[in-house]
Residue, then its C-alpha position, 0 to 999 in steps of 0.5 A: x619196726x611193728x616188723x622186728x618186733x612180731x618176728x622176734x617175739x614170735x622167735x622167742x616163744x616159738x624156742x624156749x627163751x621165753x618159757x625158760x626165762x618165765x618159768x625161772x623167774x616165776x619159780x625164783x619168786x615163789x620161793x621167795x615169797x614162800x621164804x619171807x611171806x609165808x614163812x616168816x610172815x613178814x608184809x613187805x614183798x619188795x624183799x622178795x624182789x630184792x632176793x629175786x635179783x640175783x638171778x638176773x645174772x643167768x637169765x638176762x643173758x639166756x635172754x638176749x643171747x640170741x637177739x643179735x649173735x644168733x642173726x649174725x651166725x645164721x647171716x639172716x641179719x643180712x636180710x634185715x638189711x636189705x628191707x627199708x629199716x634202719x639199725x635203729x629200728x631193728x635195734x629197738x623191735x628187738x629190744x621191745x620184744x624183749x621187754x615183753x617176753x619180761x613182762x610177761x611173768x611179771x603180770x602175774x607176779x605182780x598179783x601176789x601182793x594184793x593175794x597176800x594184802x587179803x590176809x593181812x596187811x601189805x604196804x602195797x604202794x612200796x610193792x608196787x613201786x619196788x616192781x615198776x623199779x624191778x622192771x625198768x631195772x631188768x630193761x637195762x640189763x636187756x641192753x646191756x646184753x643185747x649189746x654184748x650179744x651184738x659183738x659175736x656170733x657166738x650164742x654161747x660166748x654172748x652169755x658167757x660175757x654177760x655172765x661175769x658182766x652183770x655178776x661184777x655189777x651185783x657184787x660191785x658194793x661189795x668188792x668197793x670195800x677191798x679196791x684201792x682207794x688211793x687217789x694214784x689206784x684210781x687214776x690208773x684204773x681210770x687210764x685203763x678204762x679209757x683203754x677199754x673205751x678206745x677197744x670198744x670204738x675200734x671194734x665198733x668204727x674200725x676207725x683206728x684214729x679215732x680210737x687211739x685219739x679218744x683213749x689218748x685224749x682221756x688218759x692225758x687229760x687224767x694224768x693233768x689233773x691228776x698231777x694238779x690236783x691228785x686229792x680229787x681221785x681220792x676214794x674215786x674208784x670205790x664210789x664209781x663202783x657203788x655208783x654204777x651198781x644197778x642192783x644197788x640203787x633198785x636196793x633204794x626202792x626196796x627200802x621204801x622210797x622213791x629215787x628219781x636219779x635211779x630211774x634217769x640212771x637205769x633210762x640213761x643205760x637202757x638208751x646209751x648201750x642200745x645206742x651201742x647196739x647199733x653202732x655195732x649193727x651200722x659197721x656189721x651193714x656197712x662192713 
């Protein structure tokens, strides 16, 4: 694994992922600061990172794009699996490397509030905690791309389904207001996405059966309780949508306090596409 991890964080530094992805990041949050500390004054650095956020739409996909869509298309994952590792060892080097090249731009950011603290006062401990959550957060979003980089060859259309995926996340609370909150609206966009599920297992098992079996199986057990008891999808939709927003829940920390449900949510993420992940690697090894 130490293996996986050294060569991919050699690849991205030895490309310009790693620059591109820092000088971004440290470029977004200086003008941040500038705007809201500066310029206006005002103490609390945590509404940097909430303003900062946003651009987590493009640079976690320019991230994560290559780590698997680029082993693939060069067919240098074969090599991978020829030597004594597992998908999952391979899986989390890279992602480990990954986390890294994140952290990176984030030890020098995470100066700026104590260089403000010297001018006046600074509520240290909401910025600090606001960092640790601005980076846990981002870890779940590298394995959200990861495992969208691990379905294609193609770098380009690796970051063009991370693009929409994460912008749909951001703006999910928003779009919550204007979705159907009738409780047949939401049972339908539930049977879809038990669709969507039975999709993501063919493509990950080639296993037909099991595919249309899980989506069968969910979309039936759906409609009997959606015929028993329809009051309990009632709203269910929008609340799932603001539920699932990552950058909605990071919003907590900013406000100044410490939720520890977000921080089990961003860890359940982070485990449950990278289990994905390979998945997808075990049926590119087997295939």
């Amino acid at each position: 694994m130490m293996a996986v991890f050294r060569r991919e964080l050699s690849d991205c530094f030895h490309t310009l992922t790693a620059y591109i992805f820092g000088a971004f990041l440290l470029a977004f949050v200086g003008v941040g600061a500038m705007i809201y500390n500066i310029q206006q004054a005002v103490a609390n650095f945590e509404y940097v990172l909430s303003f900062v956020s946003l651009i987590f739409v493009v640079l976690v996909p320019v991230l994560t794009m290559r780590v698997i869509a680029e082993e693939r298309k060069q067919k240098t994952d074969q090599l991978l699996f020829s030597l004594p590792l597992t998908s999952t060892q391979v899986v989390v080097g890279k992602y480990m490397a990954l986390l890294v090249v994140y952290l990176l731009p984030l030890c020098i950011i995470s100066i700026y509030p104590w260089i403000f603290s010297q001018f006046g006062e600074v509520y240290l401990l909401t910025s600090y905690g606001s960092m640790a959550a601005f980076f846990i957060m981002g870890g779940a979003l590298i394995s959200i791309g990861m495992f969208l980089s691990s379905l294609t060859e193609n770098v380009g259309f690796a970051a063009g389904i991370g693009i929409p995926v994460i912008l749909f996340n951001y703006y999910s609370v928003s779009l919550a207001e204007h979705v159907s909150s009738s409780a047949f609206g939401s049972a339908a966009v539930l049977c879809i996405l038990w669709g969507l599920l039975g999709a993501v297992i063919r493509h990950l098992t080639k296993n037909e059966g099991l595919a249309y079996g899980v989506s069968l199986a969910l979309i039936a057990a759906t409609g009997a309780v959606y015929w028993m008891k329809p009051e309990i999808f009632e709203g269910l939709l929008p609340e799932l949508m603001r539920q699932l927003s990552l950058f909605e829940r990071f919003y907590t920390f900013v406000s100044g306090a410490f939720d520890l449900t977000s921080i089990v949510y961003y860890f359940t993420i982070i485990v449950f596409f990278l289990f994905l992940t390979v998945q997808s690697l075990e049926k590119r090894r087997y295939n």
